[in-house]
C-alpha positions in Angstrom: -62.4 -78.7 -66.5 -64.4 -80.6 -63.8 -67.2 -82.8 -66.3 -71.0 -82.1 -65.3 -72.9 -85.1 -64.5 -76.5 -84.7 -66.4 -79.5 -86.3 -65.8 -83.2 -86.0 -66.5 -86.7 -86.1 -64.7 -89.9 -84.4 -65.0 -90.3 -82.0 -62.1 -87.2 -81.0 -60.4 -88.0 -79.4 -56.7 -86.1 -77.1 -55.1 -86.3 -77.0 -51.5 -86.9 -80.3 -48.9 -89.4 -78.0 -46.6 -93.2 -79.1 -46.1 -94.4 -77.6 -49.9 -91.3 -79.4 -51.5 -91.8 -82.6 -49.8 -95.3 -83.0 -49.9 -95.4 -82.1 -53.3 -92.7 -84.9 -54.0 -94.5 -87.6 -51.9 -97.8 -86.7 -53.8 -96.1 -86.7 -57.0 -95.1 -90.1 -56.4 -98.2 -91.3 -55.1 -99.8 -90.2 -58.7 -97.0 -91.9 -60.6 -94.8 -88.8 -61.3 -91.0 -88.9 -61.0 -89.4 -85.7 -59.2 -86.1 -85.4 -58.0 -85.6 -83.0 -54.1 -82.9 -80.6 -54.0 -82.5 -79.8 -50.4 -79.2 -77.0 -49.4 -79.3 -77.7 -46.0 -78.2 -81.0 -44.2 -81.0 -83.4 -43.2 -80.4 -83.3 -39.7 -80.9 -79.4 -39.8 -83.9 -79.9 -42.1 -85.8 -82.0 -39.5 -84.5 -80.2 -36.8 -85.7 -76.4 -37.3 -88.9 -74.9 -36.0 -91.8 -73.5 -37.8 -95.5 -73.8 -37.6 -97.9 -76.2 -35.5 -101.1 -76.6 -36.8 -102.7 -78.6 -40.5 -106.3 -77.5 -40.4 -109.0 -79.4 -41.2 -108.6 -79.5 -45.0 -105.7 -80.6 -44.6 -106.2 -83.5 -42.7 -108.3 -84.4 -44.9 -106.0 -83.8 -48.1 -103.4 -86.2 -46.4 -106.5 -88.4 -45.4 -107.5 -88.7 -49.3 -104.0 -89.5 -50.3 -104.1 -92.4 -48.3 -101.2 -90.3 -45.9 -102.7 -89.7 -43.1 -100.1 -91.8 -40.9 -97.8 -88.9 -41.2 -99.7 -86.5 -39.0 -98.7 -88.6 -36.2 -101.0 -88.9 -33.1 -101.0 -85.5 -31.5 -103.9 -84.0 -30.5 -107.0 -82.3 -32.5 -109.0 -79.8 -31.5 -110.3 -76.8 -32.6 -110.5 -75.0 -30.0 -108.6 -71.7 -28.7 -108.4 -69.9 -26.0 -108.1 -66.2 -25.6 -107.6 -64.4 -22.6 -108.4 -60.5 -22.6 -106.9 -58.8 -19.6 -107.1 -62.1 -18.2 -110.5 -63.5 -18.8 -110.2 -66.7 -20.7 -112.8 -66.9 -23.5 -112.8 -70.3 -26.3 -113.1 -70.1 -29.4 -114.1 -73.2 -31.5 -116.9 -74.3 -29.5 -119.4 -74.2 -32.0 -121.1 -77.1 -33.9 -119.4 -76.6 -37.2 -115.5 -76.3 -35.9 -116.2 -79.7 -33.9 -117.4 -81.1 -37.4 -114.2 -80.2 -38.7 -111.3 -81.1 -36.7 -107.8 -79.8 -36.7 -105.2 -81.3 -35.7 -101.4 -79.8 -34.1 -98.9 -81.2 -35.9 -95.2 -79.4 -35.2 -94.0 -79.0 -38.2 -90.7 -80.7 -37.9 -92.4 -83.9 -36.9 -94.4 -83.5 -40.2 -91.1 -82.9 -42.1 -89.3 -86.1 -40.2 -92.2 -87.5 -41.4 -92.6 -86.8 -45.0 -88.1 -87.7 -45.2 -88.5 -90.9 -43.6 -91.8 -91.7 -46.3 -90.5 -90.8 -49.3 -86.9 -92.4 -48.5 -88.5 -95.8 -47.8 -90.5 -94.8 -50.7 -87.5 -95.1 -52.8 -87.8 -91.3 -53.1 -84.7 -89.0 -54.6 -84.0 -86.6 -51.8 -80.7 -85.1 -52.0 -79.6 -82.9 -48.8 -76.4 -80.4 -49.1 -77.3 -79.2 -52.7 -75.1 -76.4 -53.0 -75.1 -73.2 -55.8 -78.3 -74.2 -57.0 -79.1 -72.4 -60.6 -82.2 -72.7 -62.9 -82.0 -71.9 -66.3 -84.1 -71.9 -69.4 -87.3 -72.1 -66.9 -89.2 -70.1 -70.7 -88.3 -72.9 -72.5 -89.8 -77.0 -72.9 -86.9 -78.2 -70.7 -85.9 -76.4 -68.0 -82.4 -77.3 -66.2 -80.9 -77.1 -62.7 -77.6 -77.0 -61.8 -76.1 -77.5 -58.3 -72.9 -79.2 -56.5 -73.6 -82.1 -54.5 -72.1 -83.4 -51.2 -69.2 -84.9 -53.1 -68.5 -81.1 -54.4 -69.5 -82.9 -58.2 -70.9 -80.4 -60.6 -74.6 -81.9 -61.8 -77.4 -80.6 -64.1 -81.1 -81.8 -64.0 -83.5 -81.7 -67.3 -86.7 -81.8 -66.5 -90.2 -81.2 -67.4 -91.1 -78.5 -64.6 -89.5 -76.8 -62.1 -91.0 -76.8 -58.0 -89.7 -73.6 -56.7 -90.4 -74.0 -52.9 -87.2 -73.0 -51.2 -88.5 -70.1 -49.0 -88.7 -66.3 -49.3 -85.2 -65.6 -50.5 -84.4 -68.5 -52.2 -83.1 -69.0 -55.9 -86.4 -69.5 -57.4 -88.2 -67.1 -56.9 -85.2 -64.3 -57.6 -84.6 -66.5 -60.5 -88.1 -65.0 -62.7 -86.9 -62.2 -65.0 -87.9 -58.1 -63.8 -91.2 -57.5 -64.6 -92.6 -61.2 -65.1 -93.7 -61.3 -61.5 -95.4 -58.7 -59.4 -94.2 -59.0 -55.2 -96.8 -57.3 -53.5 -95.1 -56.4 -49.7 -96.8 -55.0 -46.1 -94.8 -54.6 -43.0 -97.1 -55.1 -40.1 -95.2 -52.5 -38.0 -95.5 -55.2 -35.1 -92.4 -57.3 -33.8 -92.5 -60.4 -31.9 -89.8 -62.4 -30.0 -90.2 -66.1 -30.8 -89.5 -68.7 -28.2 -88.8 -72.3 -28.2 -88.8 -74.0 -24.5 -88.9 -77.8 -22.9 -91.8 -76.9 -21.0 -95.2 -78.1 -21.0 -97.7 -76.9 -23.2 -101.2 -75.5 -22.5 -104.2 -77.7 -23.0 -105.4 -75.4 -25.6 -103.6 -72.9 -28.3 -103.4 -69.8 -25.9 -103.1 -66.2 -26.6 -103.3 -63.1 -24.7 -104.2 -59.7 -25.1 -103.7 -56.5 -22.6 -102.1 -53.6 -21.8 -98.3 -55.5 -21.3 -98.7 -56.5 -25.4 -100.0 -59.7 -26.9 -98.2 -63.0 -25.9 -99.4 -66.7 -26.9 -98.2 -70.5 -26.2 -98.5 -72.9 -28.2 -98.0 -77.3 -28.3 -94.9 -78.2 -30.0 -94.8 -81.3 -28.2 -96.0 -83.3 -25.0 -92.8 -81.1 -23.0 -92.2 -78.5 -25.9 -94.0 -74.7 -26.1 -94.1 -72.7 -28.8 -94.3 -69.0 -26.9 -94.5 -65.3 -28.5 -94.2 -61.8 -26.9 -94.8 -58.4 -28.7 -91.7 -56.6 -28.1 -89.7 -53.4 -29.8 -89.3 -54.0 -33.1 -85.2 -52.5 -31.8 -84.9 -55.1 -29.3 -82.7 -58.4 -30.4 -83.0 -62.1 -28.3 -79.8 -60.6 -26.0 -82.6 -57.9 -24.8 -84.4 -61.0 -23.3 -82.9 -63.4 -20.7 -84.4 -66.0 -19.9 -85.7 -64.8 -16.4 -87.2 -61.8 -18.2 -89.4 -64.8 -21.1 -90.4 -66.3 -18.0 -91.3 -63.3 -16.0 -92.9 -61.4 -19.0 -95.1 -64.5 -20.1 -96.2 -65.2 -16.3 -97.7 -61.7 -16.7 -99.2 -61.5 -20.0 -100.6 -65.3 -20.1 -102.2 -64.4 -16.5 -100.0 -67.6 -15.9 -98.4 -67.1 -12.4 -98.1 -70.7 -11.8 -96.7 -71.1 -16.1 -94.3 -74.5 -15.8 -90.8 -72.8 -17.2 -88.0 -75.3 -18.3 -84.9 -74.6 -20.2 -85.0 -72.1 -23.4 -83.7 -73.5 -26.8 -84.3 -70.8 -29.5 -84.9 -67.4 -29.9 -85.4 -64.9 -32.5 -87.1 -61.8 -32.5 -89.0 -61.1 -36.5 -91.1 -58.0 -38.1 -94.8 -59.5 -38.8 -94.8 -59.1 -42.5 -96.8 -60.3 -45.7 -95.5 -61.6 -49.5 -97.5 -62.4 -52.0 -95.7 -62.8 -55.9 -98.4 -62.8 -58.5 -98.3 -64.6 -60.9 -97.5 -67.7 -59.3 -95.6 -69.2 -62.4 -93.3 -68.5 -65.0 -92.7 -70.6 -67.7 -92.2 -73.9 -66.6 -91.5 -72.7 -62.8 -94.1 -73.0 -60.4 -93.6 -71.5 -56.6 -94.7 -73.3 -53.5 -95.2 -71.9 -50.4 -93.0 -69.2 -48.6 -91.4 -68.8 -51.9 -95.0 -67.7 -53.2 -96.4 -65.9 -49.9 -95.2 -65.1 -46.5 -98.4 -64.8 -44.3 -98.5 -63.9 -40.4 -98.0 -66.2 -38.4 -101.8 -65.6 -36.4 -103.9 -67.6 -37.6 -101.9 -70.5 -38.7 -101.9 -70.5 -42.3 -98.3 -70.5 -43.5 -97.9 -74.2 -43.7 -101.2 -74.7 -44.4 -100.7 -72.8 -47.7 -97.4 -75.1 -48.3 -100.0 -78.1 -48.1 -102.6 -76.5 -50.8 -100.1 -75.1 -53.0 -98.6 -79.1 -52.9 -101.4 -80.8 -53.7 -103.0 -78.6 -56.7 -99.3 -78.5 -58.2 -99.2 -82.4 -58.0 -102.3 -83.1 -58.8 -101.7 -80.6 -62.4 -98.6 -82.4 -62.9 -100.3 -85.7 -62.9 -103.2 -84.7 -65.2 -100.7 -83.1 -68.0 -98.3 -85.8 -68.0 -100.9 -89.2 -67.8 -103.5 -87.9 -69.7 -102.3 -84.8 -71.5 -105.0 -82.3 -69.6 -102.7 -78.9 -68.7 -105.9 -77.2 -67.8 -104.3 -77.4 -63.8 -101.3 -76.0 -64.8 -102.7 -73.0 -66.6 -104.5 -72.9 -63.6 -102.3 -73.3 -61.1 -101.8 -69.5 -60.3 -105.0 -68.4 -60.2 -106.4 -71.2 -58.4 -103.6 -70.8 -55.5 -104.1 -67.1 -55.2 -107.5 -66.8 -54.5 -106.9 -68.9 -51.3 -103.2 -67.1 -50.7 -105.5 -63.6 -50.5 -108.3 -65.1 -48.7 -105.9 -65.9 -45.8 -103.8 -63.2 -46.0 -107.2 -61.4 -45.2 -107.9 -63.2 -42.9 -104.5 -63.3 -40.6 -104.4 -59.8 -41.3 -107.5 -59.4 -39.4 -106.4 -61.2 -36.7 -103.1 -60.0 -36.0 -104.6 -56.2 -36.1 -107.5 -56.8 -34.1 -105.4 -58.5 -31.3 -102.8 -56.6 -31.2 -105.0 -53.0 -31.4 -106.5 -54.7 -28.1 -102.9 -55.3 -26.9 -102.3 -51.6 -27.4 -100.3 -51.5 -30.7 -102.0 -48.9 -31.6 -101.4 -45.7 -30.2 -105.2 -44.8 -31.1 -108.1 -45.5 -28.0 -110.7 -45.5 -30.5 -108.9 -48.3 -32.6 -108.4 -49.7 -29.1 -111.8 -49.7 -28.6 -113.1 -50.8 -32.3 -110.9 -53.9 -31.8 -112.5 -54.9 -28.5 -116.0 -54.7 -30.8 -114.6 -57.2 -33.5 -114.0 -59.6 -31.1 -116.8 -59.3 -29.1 -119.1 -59.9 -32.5 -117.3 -63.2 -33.0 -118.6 -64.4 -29.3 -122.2 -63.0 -29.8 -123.0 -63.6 -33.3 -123.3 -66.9 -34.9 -122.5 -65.6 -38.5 -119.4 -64.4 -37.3 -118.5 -67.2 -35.1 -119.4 -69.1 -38.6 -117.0 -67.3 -40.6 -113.8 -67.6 -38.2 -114.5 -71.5 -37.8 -114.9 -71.4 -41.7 -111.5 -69.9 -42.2 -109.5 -71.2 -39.1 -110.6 -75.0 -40.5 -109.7 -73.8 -44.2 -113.1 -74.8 -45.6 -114.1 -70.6 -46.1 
């Protein structure tokens, strides 16, 4: 029988993605030893594409920690612009979203980032983590198993588990039936996602009209983040890449859009998660393995980021001074912002894509049209979307 190799620490995180990371580099920065269990290889970690955006509040979270450097140096803004049947309108002009600054960050620089940190941090990050199991997360010391590169059988005791390894990971389908409520909506609304090495826009765009909604997005100085509404049927082999081109040229009201060559596609359901409670015992879940959001509005990895920092920061007041008042906490206190975005993306996608024509319905056509124009004429409303695109709302 192959031996198990044991060891201890006190918060064992599962998952090397923004919430696991970040939690581990502010864990460290508060004196807290964590060990990173990451399946996937590093270079596949740093490589794959996500989000684009940390809001204002989180700036400033990585700003307070004294980890700012990691954003990098690309470019913040609030500001977004929307075309409706080709008529560009901004958003973000206002007083209070140039007060509080965003900045686009693609997320895998951010996770290149956070690696490269914590390893010269003398961090524990431990890539191709295979079979990983959690046991005895109802009891004071919880362990995980896994199998390392070497194919060695090893078992962490720790303290607290980190569950932040996504959607389907083990954590979250390792909580008992009934412990945890999952709370599901399918938006009925498909997109086809679309890496490219071509030049960005100056601003986030998106576009509503008759063809379906369609946006671009900086991933880089030469790298676009682009999205088309398509048939929820349709796969990436419905979609050459003459057709991207052709169909973004028309929906972005773009004829002159720089192309360049395609890297990824994927087409995805816009759908929402949210597992309440956000605990169990002594496992606590971390972005997507907590909540799946929509991607309008940019709040999945902006979630990630808050769920890091008030699990660290608990972590650090139980164990220096004793205080698990953040812990007990922890749920509650994440939630009410998970909801508040949900909301809030919710809104978004629905109103955008109603103007697009996702719904079937004229008058919800025509209602849609109405929300948006309230957020150009009406400074409470223009208030509340710079409150909640900046994450101070």
């Amino acid at each position: 029988m192959t031996q198990v190799r044991r060891e201890s620490t006190t918060v064992a995180i599962v998952g090397g993605g923004v919430s696991g990371l970040t939690a581990a580099m502010l864990l460290r920065r508060s004196g807290v030893d964590c060990v990173v269990l990451e399946r996937q290889s590093r270079g596949h970690v740093e490589q794959r594409q996500r989000a684009g955006v940390v809001e204002y509040r989180g700036v400033r979270m990585f700003e307070q920690w004294g980890l700012d450097q990691l954003l990098g140096s690309f470019p913040a803004d609030n500001t977004l612009e929307i075309r409706v049947d080709g008529e560009t309108r901004l958003l973000g002009q206002d007083a209070y979203s140039k007060d509080a600054i965003g900045q686009a960050v693609p997320q895998q620089v951010l996770v290149r980032n956070l690696i490269a940190a914590l390893v010269a941090d003398g961090g524990d990050l431990r890539f191709d983590a295979a079979g990983v199991t959690l046991r005895g997360l109802d009891g004071d010391r919880p362990t995980v198993g896994y199998t390392d590169a070497d194919g060695d059988a090893r078992e962490i005791e720790c303290e607290f588990v980190a569950g932040c390894d996504g959607d389907h990971g083990v954590s979250s389908a390792s909580v008992p039936d009934g412990a945890m409520a999952t709370y599901t909506f399918e938006q009925g609304v498909s997109w086809l996602t679309i890496m490219a090495e071509a030049p960005p826009p100056r601003y986030p765009l998106m576009a509503v009209g008759r063809r379906g909604y369609a946006a671009q997005y900086f991933r880089g100085p030469k790298a676009s983040r682009c999205y088309l509404q398509c048939s929820p049927a349709d796969t990436p082999a419905d979609w050459p890449a003459d057709r991207i081109w052709a169909e973004l040229r028309l929906r972005l009201h773009r004829p002159d859009l720089p192309t360049g060559p395609i890297t990824e596609t994927e087409v995805f359901p816009l759908r929402s998660v949210v597992r309440e409670p956000m605990s169990y015992g002594r496992l606590y879940l971390l972005g997507d393995a907590a909540h799946v959001i929509s991607p309008m509005g940019a709040k999945g990895m902006n979630l990630a980021l808050y769920d890091a920092e008030v699990f660290a920061a608990a972590v650090r007041d139980r164990t220096r001074d004793g205080d698990d008042s953040g812990l007990r906490a922890y749920s509650d206190t994440c939630l009410a912002r998970t909801w508040k975005y949900q909301e809030w993306s919710y809104w978004m996608s629905e109103m955008l894509h109603d103007m697009s024509g996702a719904s079937a319905d004229p008058f919800l056509a025509r209602l849609a049209r109405a929300r948006f124009q309230r957020i150009l004429d009406s400074q409470a409303a223009t208030r509340y979307w710079a409150e909640m695109m900046t994450g101070l709302g």
